[in-house]
Backbone as ProteinMPNN parsed JSONL, in Angstrom:
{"seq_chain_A": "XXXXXXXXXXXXXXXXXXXXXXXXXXXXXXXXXXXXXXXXXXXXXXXXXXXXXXXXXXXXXXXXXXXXXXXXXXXXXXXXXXXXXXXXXXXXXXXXXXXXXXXXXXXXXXXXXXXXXXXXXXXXXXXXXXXXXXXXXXXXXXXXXXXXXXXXXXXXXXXXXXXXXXXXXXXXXXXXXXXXXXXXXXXXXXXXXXXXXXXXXXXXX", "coords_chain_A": {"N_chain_A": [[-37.003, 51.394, 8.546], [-36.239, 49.939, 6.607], [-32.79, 49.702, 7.161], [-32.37, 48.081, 9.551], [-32.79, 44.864, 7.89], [-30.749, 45.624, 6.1], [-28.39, 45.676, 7.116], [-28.303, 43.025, 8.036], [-28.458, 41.814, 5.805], [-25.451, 42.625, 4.42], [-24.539, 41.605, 6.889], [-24.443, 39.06, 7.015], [-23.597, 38.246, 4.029], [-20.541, 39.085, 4.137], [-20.022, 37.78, 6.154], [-19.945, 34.854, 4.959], [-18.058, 35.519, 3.001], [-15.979, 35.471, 5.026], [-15.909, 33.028, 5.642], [-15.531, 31.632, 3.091], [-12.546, 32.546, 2.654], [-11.231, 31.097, 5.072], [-11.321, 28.556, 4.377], [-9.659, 25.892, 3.3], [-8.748, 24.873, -0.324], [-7.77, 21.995, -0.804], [-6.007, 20.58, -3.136], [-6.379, 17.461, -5.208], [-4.101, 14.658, -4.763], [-1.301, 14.06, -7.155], [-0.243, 11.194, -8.881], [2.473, 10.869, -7.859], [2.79, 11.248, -5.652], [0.707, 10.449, -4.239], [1.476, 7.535, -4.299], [4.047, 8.184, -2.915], [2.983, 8.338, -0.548], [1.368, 6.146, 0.063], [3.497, 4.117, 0.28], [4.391, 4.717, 2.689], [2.85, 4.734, 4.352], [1.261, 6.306, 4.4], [-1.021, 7.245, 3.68], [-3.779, 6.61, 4.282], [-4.242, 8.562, 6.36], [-3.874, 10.578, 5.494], [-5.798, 12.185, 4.238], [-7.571, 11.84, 6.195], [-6.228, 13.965, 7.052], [-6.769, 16.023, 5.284], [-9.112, 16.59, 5.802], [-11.339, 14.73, 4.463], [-12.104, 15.849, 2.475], [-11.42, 15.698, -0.621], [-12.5, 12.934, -1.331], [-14.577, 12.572, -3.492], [-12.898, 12.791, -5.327], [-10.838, 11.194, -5.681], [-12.518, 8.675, -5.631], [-13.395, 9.17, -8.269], [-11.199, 8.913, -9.266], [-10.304, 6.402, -8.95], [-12.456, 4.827, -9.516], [-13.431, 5.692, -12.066], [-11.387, 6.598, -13.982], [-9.815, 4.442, -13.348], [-7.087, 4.537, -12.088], [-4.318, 2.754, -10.564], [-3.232, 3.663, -8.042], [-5.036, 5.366, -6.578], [-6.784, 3.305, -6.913], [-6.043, 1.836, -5.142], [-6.082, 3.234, -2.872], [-8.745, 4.021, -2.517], [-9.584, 1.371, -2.374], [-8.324, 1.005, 0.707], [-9.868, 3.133, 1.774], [-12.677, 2.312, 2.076], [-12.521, -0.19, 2.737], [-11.474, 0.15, 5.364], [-13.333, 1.937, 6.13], [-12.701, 4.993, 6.196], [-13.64, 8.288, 6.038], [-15.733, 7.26, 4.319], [-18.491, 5.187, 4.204], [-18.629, 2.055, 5.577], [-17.172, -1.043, 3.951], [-16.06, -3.757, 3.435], [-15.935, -5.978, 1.303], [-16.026, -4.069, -1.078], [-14.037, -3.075, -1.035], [-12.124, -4.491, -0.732], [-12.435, -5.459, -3.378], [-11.121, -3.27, -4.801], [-8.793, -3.576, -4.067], [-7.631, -5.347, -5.404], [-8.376, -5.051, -8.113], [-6.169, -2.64, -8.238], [-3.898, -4.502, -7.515], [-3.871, -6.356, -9.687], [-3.114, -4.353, -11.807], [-0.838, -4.193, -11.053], [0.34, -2.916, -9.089], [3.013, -2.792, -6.8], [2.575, -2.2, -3.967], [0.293, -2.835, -3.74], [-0.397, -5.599, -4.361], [1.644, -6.923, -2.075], [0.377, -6.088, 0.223], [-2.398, -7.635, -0.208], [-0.969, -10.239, -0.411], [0.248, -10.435, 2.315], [-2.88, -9.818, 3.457], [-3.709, -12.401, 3.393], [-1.786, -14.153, 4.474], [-2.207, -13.49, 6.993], [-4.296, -13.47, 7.767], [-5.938, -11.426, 7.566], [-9.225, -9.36, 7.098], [-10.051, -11.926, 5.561], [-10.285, -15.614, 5.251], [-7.018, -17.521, 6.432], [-4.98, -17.988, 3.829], [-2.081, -19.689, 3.113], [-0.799, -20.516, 0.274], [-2.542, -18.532, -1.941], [-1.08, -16.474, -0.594], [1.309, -16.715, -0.687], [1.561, -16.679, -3.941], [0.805, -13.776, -4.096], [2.589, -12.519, -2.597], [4.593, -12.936, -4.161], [5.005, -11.96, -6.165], [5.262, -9.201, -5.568], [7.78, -9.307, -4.89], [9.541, -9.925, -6.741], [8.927, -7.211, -7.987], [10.668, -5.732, -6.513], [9.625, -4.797, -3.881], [10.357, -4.507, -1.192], [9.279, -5.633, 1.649], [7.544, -7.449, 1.018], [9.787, -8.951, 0.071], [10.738, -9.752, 2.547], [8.803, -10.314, 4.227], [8.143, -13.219, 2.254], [10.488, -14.259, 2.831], [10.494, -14.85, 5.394], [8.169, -16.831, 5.326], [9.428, -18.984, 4.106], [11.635, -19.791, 5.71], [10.316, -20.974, 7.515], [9.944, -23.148, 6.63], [7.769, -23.498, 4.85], [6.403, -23.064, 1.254], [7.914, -23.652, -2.24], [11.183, -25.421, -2.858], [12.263, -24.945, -4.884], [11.307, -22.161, -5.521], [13.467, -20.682, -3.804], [16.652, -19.976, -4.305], [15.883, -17.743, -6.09], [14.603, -15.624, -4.035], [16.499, -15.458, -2.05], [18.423, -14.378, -4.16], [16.931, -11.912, -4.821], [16.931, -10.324, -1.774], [19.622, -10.312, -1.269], [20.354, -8.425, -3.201], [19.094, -6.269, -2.086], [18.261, -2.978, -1.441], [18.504, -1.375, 1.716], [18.313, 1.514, 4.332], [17.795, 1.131, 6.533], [18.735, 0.717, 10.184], [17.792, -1.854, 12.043], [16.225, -2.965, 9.23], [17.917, -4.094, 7.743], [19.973, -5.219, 9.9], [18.069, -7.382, 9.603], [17.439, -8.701, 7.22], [19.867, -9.829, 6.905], [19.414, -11.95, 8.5], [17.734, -13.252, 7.953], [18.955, -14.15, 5.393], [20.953, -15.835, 5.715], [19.745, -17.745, 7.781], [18.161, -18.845, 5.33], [20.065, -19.484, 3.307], [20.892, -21.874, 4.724], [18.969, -23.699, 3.704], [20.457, -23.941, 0.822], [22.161, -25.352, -1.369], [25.769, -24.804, -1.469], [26.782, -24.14, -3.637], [24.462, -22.935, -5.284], [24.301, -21.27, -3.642], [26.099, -19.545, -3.723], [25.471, -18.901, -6.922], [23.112, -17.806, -7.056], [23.773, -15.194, -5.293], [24.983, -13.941, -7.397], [23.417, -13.681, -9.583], [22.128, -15.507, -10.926], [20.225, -17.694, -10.821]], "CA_chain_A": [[-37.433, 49.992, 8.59], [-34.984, 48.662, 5.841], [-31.909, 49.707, 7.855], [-31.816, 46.518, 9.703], [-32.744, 43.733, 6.787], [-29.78, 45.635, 5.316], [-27.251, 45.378, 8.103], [-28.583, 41.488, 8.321], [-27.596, 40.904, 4.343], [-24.314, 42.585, 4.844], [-23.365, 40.54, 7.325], [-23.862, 37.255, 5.87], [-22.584, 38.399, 2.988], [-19.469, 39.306, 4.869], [-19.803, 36.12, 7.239], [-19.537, 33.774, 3.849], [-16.628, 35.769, 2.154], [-14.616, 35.653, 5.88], [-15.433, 31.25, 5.819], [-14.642, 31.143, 2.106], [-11.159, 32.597, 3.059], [-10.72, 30.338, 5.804], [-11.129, 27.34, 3.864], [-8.623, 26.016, 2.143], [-8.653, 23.952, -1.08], [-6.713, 20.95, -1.064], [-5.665, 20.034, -4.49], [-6.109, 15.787, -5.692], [-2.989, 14.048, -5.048], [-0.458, 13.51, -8.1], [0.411, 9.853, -9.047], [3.976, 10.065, -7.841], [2.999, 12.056, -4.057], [-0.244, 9.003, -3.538], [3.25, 6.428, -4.339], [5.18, 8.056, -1.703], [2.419, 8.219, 0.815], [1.206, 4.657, 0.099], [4.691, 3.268, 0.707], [5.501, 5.498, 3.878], [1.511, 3.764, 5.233], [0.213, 7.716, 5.407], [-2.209, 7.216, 2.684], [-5.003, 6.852, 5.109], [-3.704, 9.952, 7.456], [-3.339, 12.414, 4.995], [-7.056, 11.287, 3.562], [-8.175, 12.532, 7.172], [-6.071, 15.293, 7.378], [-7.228, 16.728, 4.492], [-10.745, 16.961, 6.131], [-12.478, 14.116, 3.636], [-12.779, 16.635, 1.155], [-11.045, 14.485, -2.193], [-13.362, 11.904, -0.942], [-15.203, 12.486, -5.008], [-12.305, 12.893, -6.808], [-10.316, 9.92, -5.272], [-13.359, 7.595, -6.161], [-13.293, 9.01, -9.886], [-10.294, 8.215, -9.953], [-10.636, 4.83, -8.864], [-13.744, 3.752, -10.573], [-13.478, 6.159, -13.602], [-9.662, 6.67, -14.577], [-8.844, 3.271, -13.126], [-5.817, 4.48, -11.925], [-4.118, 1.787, -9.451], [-2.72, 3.742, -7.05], [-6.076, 5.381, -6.277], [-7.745, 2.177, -6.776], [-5.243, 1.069, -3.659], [-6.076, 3.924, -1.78], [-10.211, 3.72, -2.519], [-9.86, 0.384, -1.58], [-8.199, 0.917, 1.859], [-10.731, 3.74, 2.767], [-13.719, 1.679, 2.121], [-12.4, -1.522, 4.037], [-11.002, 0.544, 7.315], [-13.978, 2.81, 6.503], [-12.175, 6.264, 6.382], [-14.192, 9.188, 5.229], [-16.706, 6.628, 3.475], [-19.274, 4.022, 4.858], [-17.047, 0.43, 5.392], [-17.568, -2.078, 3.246], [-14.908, -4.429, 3.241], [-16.01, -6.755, 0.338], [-15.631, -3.392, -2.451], [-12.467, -2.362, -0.84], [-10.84, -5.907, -1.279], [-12.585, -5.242, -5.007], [-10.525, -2.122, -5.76], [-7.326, -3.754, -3.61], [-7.351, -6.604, -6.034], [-8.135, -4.123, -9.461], [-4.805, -2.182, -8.072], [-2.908, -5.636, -7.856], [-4.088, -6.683, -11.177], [-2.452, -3.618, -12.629], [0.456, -4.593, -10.917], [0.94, -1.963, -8.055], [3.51, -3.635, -5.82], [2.237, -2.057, -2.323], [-0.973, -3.987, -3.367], [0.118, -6.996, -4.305], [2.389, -6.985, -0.521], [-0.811, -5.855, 0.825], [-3.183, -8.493, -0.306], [-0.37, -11.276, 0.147], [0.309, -9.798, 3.53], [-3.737, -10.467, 4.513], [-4.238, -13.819, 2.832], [-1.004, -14.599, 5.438], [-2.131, -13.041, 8.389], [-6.084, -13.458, 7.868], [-6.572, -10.103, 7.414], [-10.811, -9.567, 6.508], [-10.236, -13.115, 4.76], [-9.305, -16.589, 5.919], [-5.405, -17.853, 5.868], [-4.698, -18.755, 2.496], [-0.761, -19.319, 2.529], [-0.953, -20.474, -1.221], [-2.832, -17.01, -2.471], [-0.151, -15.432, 0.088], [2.81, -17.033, -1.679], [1.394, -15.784, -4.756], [0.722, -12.193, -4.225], [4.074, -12.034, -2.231], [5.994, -13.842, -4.932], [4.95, -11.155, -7.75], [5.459, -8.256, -5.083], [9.288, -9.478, -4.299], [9.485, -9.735, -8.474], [9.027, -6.088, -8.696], [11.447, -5.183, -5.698], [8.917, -4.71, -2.949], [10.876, -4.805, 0.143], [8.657, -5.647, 2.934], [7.098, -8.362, 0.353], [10.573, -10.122, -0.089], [11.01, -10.42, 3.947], [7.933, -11.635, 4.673], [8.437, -14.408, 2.172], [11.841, -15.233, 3.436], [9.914, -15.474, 6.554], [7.677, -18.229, 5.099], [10.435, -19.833, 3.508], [12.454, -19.984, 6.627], [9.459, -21.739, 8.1], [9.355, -24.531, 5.812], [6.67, -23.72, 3.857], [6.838, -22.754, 0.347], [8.721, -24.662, -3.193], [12.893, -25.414, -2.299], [12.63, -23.968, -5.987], [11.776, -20.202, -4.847], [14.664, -20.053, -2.722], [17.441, -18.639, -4.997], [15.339, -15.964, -6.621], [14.137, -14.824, -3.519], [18.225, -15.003, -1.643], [19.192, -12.754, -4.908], [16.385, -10.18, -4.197], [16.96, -9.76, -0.541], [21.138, -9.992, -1.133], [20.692, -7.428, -3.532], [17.923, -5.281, -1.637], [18.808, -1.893, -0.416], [18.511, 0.174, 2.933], [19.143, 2.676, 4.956], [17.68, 1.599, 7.862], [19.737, -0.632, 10.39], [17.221, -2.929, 12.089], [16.057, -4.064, 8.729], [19.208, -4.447, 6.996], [20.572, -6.563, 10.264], [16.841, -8.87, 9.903], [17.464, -9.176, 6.288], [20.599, -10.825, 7.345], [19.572, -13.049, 8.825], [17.14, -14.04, 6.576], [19.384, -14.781, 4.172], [21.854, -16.765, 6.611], [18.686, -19.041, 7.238], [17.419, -19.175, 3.863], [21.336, -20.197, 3.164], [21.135, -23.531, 5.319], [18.733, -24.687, 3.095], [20.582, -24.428, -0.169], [24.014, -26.138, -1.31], [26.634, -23.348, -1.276], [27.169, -23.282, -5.217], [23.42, -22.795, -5.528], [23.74, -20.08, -3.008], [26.905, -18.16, -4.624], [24.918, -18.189, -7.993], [21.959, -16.476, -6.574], [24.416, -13.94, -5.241], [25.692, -13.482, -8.736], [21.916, -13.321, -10.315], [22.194, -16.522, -11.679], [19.402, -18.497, -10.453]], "C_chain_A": [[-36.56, 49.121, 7.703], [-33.938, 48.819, 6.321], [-31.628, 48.147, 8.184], [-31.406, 45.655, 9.036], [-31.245, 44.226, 6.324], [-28.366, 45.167, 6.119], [-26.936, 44.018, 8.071], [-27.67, 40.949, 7.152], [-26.543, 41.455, 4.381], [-23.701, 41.84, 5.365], [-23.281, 39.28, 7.293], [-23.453, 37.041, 5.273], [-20.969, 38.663, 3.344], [-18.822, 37.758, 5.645], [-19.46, 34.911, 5.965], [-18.435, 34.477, 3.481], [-15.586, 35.333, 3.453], [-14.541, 33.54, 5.737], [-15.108, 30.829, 4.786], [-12.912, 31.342, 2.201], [-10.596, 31.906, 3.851], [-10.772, 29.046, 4.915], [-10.122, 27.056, 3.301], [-9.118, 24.963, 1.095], [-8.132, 23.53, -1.124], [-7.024, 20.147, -2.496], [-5.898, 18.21, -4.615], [-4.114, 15.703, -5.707], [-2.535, 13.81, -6.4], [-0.518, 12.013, -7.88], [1.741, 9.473, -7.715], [3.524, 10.741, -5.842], [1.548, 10.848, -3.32], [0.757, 7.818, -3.228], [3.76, 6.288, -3.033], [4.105, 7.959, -0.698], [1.637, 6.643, 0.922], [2.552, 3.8, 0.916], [4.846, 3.695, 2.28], [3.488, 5.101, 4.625], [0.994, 5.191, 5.345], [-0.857, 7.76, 4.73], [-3.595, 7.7, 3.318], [-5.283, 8.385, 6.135], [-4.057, 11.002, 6.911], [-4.631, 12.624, 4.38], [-7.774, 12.168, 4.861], [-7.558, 13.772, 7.183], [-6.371, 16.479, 6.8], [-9.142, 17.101, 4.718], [-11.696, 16.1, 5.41], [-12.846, 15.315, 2.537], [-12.257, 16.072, -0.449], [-11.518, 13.449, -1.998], [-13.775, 11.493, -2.617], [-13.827, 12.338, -5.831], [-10.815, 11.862, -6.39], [-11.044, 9.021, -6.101], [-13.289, 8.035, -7.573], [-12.363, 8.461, -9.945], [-9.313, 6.673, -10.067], [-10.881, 4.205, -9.987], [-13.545, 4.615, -12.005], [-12.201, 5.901, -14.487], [-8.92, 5.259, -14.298], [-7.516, 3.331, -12.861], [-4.964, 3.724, -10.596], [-3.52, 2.479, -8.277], [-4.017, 4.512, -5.944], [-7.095, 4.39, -6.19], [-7.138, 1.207, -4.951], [-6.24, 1.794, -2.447], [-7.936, 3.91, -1.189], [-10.533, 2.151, -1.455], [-9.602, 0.111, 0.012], [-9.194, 1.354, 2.9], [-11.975, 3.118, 3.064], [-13.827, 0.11, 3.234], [-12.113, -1.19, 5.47], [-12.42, 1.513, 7.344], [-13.6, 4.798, 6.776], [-12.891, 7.222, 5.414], [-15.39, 8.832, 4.567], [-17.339, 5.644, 4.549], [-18.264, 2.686, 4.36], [-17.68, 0.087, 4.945], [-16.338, -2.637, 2.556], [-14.92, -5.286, 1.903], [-15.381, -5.646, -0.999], [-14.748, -3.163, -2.026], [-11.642, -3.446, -1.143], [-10.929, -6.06, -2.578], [-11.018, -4.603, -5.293], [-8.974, -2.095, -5.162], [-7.077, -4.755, -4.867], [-6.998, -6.069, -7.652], [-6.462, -3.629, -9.596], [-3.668, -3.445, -8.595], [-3.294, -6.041, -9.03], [-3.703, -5.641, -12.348], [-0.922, -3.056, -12.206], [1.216, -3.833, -9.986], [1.527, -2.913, -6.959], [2.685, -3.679, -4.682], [0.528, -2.887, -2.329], [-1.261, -5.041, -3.508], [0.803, -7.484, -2.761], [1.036, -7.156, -0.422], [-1.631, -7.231, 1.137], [-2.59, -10.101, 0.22], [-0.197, -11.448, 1.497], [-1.3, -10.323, 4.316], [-4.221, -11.717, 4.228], [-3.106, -14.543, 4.362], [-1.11, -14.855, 6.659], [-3.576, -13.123, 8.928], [-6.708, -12.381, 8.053], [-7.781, -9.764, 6.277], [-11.192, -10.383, 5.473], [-9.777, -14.361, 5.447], [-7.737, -16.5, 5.739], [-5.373, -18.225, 4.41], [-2.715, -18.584, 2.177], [-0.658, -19.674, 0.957], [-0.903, -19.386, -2.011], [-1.326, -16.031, -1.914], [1.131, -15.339, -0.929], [2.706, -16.201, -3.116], [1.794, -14.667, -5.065], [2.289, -11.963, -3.93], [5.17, -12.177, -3.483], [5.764, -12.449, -6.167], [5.353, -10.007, -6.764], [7.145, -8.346, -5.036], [9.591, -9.389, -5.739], [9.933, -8.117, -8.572], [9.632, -4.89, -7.377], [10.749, -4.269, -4.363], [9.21, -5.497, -1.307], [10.373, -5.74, 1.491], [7.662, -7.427, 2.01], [8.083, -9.68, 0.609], [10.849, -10.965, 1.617], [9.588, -11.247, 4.477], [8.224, -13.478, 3.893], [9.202, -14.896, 2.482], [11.06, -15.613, 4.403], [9.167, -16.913, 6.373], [8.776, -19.512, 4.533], [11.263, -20.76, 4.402], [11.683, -21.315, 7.481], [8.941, -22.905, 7.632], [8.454, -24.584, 4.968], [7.435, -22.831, 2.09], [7.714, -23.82, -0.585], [10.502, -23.99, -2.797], [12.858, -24.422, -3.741], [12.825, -22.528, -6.131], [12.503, -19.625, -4.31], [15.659, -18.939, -3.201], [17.046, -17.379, -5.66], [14.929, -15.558, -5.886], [15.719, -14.584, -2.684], [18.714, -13.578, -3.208], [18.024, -11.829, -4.708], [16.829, -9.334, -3.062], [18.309, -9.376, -0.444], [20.994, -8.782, -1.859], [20.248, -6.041, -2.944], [18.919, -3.944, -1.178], [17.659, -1.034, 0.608], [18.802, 0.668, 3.53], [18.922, 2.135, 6.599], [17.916, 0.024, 8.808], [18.806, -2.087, 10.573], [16.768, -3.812, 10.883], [17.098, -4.489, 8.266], [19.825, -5.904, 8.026], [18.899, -7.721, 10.711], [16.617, -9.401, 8.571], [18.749, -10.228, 6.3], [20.684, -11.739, 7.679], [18.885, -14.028, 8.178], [17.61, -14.746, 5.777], [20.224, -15.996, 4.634], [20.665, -17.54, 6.559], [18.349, -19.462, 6.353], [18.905, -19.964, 3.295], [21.504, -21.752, 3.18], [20.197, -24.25, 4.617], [19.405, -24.753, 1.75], [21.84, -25.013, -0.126], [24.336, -25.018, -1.746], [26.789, -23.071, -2.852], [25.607, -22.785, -5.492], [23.032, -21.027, -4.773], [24.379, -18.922, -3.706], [26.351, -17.954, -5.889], [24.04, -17.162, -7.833], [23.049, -15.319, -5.91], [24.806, -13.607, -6.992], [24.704, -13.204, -9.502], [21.985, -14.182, -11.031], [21.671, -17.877, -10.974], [18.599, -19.123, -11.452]], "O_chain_A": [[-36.222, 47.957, 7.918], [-33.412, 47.739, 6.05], [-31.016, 47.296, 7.539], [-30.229, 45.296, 9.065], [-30.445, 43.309, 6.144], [-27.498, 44.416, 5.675], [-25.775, 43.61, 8.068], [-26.715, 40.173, 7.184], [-25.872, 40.423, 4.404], [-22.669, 41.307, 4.956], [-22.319, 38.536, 7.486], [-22.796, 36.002, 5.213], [-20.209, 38.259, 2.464], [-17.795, 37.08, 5.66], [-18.603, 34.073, 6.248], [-17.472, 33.759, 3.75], [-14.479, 34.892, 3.146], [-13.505, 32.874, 5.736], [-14.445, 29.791, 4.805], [-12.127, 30.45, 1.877], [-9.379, 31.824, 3.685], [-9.658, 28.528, 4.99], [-9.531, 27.956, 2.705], [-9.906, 24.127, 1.535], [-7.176, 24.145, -1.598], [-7.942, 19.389, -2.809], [-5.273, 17.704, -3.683], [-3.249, 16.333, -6.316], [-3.42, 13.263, -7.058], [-0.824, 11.586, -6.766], [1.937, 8.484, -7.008], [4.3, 10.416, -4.944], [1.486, 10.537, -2.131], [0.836, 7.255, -2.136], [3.941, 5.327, -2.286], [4.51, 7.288, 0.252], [1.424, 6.16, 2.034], [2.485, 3.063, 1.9], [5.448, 2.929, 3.033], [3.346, 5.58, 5.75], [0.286, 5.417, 6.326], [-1.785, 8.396, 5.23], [-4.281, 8.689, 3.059], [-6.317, 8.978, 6.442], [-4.44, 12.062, 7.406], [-4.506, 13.667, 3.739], [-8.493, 13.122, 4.565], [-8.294, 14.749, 7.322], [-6.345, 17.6, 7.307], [-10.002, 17.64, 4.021], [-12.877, 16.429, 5.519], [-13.914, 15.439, 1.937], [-13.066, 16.194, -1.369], [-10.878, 12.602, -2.621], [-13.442, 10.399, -3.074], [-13.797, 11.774, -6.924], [-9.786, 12.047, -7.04], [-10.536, 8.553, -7.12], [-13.07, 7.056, -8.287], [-12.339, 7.431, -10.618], [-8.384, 6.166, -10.697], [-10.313, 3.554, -10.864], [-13.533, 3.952, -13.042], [-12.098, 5.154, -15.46], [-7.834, 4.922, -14.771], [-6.744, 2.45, -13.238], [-5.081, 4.336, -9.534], [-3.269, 1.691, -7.365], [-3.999, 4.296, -4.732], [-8.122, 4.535, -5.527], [-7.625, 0.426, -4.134], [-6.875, 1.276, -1.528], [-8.35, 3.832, -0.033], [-11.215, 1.9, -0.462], [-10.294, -0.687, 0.644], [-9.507, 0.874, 3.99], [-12.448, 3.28, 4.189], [-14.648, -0.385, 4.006], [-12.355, -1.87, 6.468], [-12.741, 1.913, 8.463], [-14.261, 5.585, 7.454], [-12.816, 7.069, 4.195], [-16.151, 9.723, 4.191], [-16.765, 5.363, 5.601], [-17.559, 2.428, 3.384], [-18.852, 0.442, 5.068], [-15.76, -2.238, 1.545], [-13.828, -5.315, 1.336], [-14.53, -6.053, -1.789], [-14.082, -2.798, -2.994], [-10.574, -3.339, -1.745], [-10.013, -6.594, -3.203], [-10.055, -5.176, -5.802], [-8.125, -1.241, -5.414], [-5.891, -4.741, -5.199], [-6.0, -6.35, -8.315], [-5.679, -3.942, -10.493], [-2.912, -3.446, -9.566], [-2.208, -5.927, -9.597], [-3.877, -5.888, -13.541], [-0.19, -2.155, -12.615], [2.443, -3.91, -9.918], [0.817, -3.675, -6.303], [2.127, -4.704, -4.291], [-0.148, -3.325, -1.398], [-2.219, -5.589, -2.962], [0.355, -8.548, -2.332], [0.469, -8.156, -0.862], [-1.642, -7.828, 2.214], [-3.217, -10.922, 0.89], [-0.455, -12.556, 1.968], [-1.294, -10.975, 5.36], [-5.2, -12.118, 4.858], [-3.618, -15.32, 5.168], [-0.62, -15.74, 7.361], [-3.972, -12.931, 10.077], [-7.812, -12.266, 8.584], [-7.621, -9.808, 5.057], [-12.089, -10.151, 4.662], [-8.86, -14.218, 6.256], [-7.208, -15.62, 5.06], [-6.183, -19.117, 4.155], [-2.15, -17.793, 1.422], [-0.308, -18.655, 0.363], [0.081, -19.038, -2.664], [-0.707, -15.194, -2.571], [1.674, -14.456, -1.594], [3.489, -15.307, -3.436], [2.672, -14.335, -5.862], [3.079, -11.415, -4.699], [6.263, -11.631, -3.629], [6.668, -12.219, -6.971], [6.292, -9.537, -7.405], [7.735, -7.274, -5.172], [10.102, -8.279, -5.888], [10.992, -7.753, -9.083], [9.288, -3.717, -7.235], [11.271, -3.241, -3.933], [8.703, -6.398, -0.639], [11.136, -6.426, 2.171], [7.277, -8.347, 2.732], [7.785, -10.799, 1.026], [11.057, -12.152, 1.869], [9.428, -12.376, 4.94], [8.414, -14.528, 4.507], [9.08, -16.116, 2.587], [10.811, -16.819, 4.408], [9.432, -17.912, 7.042], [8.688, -20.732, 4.673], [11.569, -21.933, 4.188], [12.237, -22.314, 7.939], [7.937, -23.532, 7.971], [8.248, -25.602, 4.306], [8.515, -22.27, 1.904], [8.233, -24.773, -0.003], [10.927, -22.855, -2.58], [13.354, -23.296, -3.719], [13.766, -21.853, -6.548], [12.528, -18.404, -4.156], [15.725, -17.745, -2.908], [17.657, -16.315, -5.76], [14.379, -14.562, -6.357], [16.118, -13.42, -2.72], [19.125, -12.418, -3.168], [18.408, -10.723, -4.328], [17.067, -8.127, -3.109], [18.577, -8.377, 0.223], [21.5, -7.834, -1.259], [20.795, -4.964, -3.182], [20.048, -3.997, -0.691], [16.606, -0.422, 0.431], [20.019, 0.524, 3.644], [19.56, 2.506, 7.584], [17.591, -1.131, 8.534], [18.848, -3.069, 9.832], [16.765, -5.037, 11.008], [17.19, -5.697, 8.481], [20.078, -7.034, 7.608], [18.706, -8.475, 11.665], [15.84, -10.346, 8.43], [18.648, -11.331, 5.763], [21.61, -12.523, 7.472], [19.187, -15.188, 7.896], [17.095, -15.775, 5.341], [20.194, -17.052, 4.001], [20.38, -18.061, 5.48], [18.134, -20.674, 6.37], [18.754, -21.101, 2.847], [21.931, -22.559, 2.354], [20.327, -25.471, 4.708], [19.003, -25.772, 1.189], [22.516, -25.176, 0.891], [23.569, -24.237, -2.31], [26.905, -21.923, -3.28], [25.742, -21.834, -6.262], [22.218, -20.136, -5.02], [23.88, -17.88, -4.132], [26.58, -16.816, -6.3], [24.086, -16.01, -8.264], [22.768, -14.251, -6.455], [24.638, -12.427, -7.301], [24.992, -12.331, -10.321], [21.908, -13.78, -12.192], [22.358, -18.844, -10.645], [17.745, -19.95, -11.129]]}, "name": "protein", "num_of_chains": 1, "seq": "XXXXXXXXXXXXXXXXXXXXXXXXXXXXXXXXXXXXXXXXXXXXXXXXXXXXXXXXXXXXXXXXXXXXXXXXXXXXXXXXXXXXXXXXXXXXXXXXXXXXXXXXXXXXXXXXXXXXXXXXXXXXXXXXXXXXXXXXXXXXXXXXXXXXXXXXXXXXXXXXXXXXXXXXXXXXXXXXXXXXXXXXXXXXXXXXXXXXXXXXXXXXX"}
């Protein structure tokens, strides 16, 4: 009569050791490997691909450690909703914490939806802003959008040369932007007078 029961707890006991081996543990992202996957937009991807399981130790290290590049990433999952219940209002919180400790990709970011009315009205003003401190700290995709506004008339004639020497100096690898930063700068050109423009090439704006 105990035969069976025993066979039974064997093989559960068996059946949990074979699904602890299948599992895997995925380690918390480093600083510098959240960086590269922020910049390269996989942040959110790799967040799912990891099964939602650093779901807790993301948010510590949001809300506890305050560390901005997790405060970026907290904030994205909560506003698209990834892994967590949405709630766009705390995710634009812990996008804004990030930019207030000066993480470029969330400074772009935020300038980027004040621009585009992304889960806020237009605000080109705020946009100019955020963008203008993102292009500051050599945030690529920051400096072209503002050329873009620039190009478009909006924006102070004053911002011009410090944003022509970012983009002249910018580097990349990859062609399309290189020939749309070009042209950028060729437009952004016709509005200044040519000694105004060769200083900003020289970093002397």
């Amino acid at each position: 009569m105990r035969i069976l029961p025993l066979i039974c707890f064997v093989t559960v006991i068996c059946s949990s050791i074979v699904n602890a081996e299948q599992l895997e543990v995925v380690q918390v992202y480093t600083d510098d490997q959240l960086l590269d996957l922020i910049k390269d937009n996989k942040h959110l991807g790799q967040v799912v691909l990891d099964e939602c399981q650093l779901v807790k130790d993301i948010e510590a290290r949001a809300i506890t450690s305050k560390k901005p590049a997790f405060q970026f990433l907290w904030g994205d999952m909560l506003a698209y909703g990834v892994c967590v219940k949405k709630d766009v209002l705390l995710g634009l919180h812990y996008m804004r914490e990030s930019a207030d400790q000066g993480l470029p990709e969330a400074l772009e970011q935020l300038g980027r939806y004040y621009h585009i009315g992304k889960f806020m009205q237009p605000d080109l003003r705020q946009a100019i802003i955020y963008l203008k401190e993102a292009a500051s700290l050599n945030n690529l995709k920051a400096q072209i959008r503002l050329a873009e506004i620039y190009n478009s008339g909006e924006g102070s004639p004053l911002d011009y040369p410090e944003l022509y020497a970012q983009l002249h100096h910018s580097v990349t690898d990859d062609k399309p932007t290189h020939k749309k930063i070009t042209q950028l700068l060729v437009k952004l050109a016709e509005k200044m007078p040519e000694r105004v423009v060769n200083a900003a090439k020289k970093g002397k704006f």
